[in-house]
C-alpha positions in Angstrom: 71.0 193.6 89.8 73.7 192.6 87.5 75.7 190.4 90.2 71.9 189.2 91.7 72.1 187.4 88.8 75.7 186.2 88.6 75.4 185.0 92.0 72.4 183.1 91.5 73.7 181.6 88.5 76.6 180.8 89.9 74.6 178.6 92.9 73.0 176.8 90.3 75.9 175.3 88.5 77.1 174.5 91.8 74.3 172.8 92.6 74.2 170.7 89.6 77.6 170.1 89.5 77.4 168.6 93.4 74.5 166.5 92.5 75.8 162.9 92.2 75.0 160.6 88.7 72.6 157.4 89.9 75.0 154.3 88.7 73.2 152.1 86.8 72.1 148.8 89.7 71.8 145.4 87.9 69.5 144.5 90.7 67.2 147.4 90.8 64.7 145.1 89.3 65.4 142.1 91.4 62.7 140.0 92.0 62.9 137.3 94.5 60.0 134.9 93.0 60.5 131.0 92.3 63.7 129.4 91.5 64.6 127.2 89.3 65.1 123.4 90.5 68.8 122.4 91.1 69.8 119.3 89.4 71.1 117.6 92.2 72.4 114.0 90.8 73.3 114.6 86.9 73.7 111.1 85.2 77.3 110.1 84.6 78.9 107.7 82.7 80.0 104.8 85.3 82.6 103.7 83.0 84.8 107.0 82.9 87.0 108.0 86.1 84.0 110.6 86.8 81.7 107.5 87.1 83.8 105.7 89.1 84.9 107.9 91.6 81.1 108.8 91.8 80.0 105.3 92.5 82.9 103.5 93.7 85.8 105.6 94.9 84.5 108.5 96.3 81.8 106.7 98.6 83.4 103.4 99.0 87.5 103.8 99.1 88.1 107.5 100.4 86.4 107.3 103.7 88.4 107.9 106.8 91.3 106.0 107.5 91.4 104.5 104.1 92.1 106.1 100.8 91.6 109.4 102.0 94.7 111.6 100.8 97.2 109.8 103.7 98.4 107.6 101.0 98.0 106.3 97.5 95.9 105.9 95.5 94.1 109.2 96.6 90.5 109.0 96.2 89.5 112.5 97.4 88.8 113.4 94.1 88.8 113.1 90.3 91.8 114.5 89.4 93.8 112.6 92.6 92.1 109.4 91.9 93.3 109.9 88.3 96.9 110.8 88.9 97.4 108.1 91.7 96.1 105.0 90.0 97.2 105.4 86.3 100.2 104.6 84.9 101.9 104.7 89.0 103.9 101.4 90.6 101.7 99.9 93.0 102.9 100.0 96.6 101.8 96.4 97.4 102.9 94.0 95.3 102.4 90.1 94.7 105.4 88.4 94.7 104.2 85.2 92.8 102.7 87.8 90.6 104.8 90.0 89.2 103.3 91.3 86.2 101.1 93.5 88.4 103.3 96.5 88.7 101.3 98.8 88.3 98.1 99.9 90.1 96.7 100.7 86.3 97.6 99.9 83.1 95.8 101.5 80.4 94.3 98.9 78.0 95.1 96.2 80.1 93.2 95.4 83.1 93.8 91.8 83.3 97.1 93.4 84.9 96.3 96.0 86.7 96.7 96.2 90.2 93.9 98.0 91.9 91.6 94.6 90.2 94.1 92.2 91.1 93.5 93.8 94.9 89.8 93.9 94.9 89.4 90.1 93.1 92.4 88.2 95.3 94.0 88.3 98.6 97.8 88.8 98.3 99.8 87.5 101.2 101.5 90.2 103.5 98.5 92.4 103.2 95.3 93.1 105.8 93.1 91.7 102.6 91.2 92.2 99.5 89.8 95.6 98.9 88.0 97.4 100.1 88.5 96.0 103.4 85.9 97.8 105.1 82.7 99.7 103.6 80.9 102.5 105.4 77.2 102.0 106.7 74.6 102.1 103.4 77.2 101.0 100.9 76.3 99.9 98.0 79.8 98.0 97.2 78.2 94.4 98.3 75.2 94.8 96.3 76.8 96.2 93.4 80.3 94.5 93.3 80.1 93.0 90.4 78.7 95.5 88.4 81.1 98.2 89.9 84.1 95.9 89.3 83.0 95.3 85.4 82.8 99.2 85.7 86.8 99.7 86.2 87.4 97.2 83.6 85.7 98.8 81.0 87.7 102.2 81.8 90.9 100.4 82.2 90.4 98.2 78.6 88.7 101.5 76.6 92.6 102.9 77.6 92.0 104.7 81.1 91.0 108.3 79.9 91.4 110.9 82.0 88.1 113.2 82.8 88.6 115.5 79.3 88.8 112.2 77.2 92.2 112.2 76.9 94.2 109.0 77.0 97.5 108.5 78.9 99.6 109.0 75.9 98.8 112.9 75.7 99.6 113.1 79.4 103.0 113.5 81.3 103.1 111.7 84.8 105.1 112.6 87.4 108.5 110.8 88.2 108.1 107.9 90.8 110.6 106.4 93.4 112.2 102.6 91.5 114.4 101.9 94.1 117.1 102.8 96.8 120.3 101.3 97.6 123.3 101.8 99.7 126.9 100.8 99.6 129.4 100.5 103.3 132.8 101.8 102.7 133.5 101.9 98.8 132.0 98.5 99.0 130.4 97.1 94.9 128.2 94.7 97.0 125.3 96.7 98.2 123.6 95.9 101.8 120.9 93.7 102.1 117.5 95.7 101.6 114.6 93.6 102.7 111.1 94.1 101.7 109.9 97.6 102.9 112.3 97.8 105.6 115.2 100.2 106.5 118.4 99.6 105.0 120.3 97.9 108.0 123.8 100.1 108.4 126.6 97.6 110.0 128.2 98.8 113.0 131.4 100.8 112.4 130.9 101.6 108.6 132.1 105.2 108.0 131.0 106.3 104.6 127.9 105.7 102.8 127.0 105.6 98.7 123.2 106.1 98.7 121.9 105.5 95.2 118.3 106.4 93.9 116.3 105.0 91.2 113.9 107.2 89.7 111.0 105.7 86.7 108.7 108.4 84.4 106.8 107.3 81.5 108.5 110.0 79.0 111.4 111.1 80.2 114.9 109.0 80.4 116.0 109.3 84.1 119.5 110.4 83.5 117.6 113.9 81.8 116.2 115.1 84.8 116.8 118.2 85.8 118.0 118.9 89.5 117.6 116.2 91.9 118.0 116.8 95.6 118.4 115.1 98.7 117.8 115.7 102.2 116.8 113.4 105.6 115.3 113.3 109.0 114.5 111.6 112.3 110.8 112.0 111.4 109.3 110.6 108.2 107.0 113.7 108.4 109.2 116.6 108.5 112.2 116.9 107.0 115.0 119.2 107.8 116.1 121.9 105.6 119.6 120.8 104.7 119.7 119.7 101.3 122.1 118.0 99.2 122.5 117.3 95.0 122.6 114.2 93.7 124.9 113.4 91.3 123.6 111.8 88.3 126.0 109.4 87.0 128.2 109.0 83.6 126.8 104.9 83.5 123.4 103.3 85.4 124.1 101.0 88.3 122.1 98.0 87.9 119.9 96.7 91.3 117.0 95.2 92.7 114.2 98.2 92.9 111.4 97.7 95.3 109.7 95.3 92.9 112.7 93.2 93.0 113.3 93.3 89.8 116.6 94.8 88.4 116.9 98.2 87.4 118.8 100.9 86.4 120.4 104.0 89.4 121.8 106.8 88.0 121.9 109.1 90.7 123.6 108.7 93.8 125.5 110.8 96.8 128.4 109.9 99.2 128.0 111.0 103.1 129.8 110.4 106.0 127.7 108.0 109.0 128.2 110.9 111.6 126.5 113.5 109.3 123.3 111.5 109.5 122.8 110.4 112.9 124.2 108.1 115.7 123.6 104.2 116.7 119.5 103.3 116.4 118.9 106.4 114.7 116.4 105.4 111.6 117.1 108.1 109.0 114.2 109.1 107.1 115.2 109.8 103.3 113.2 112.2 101.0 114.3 113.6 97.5 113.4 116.0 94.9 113.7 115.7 91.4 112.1 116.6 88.1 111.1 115.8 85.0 111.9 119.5 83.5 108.1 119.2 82.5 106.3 119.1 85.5 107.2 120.5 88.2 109.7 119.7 91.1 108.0 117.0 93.2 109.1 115.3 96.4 109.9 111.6 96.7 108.5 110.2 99.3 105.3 113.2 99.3 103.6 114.2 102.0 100.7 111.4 101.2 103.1 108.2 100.7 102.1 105.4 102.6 104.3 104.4 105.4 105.3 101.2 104.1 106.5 103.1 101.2 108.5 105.7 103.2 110.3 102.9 105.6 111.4 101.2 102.1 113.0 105.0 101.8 114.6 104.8 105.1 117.9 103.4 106.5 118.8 102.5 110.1 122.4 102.7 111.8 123.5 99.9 113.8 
């Protein structure tokens, strides 16, 4: 009777101890009843960059073919619109009109680049922007209003999407300039407009020099700065050279034509680029030791802007 007992005792601890614990289910009491409305358009301010790349930049400037990541400015979104336009060398420029530099100059939109584009043609371009707008735009209907839009943003100091004005913010370096000397030569060779450098016949050692501009950081602080070129301006090879950075600046003409300071430069034989009519593609990567390593030309340049990085052997 006595191990009966036991035994049935036994199966009942068993039992309970095989029975699994029911996990608590946040959607046992799930009800699929009436939603709540989505807020589809939420107002926005049309005088911050949120406002404008809702209204202007986003519908108007980043459709396909145009401003839509394969080159600057990058519309795609807030953040690119943002990084491309403020405070970064335009890569048109006006020759009788110097003082537009820049594609936008906090506080000062009366030189500003992207307005001087959209309010005059500048010779050497396809036109004023935008030169085309999509089917149910409302650019030619709202121009005017849209345009008084980016002046605002620019004149109220061009604040990013958090509020923040340019002056808490660190850009990335950008490309000033590139030139090259034949031969131990102190003249450099002609570099004309956005064109390849034009390498004479017979010359046998090159001194490539590259001018870097950031809005914090003094050029001859950078950290690392590499170099490495191709026969196609979208992919590089992997053989990478440093660039020396100088003891003194080299003063040149910079893609704006203005003169400017190089401080870092490399010497290379002709034969270790290519070979007669070869157009070497040029790319380098350099830093501003706070942000990160970036590549100059990127992968988004325009291709006016990369042939300016280029030179050709003769």
């Amino acid at each position: 009777m006595i191990r009966i007992v036991t035994y049935f005792l036994c199966l009942v601890v068993l039992l309970t101890a095989c029975k699994k614990k029911k996990s608590d289910n946040p959607y046992d009491d799930w009800e699929d009843g009436t939603k709540t409305p989505v807020v589809a358009d939420k107002s926005v301010d049309p005088n911050t960059i949120q406002g404008l790349h809702k209204n202007i930049f986003k519908p108007t400037c980043s459709n396909s073919g145009c401003h839509d990541g394969n080159f600057e400015p990058d519309f795609r979104s807030i953040e690119s619109s943002y990084n491309s336009l403020v405070n970064r060398m335009s890569t048109n420029t006006d020759p009788a009109k110097p003082e537009f530099s820049k594609r936008v100059v906090p506080g000062s939109a009366a030189t500003s680049m992207i307005l001087h584009r959209i309010l005059e043609f500048i010779p050497g371009t396809q036109g004023k922007m935008p030169l085309l707008t999509d089917p149910g735009s409302d650019w030619p209907a709202k121009k005017n209003e849209y345009i008084q839009n980016i002046t605002q943003w620019i004149n109220d100091g061009a604040k990013d999407q958090f509020g923040k004005s340019p002056s808490s913010i660190d850009f990335i370096p950008q490309l000033a300039g590139l030139i090259v000397f034949a031969d131990a030569s102190s003249t450099p060779l002609p570099h004309s407009g956005y064109n390849p450098v034009q390498i004479p016949p017979g010359t046998g050692t090159l001194k490539i020099m590259i001018a870097y501009s950031d809005d914090k950081t003094p050029v001859n602080q950078f950290g690392t700065s590499t170099i490495n070129f191709s026969l196609n301006p979208n992919s590089y090879d992997s053989t990478v050279l440093n660039l020396v950075t100088e003891s003194s600046a080299t003063i040149g003409k910079g893609i704006l034509g203005t003169d400017i300071n190089y401080c870092h430069s490399i010497i290379i034989p002709v034969s270790d680029l290519g070979v007669a009519n070869d157009v070497i593609w040029v790319r380098t990567e350099t830093t501003d030791n706070v942000n990160g390593n970036v590549f100059i030309p990127s992968t988004t340049t325009s291709f006016n802007f990369k042939k300016y990085f280029a030179i050709k052997i003769n």
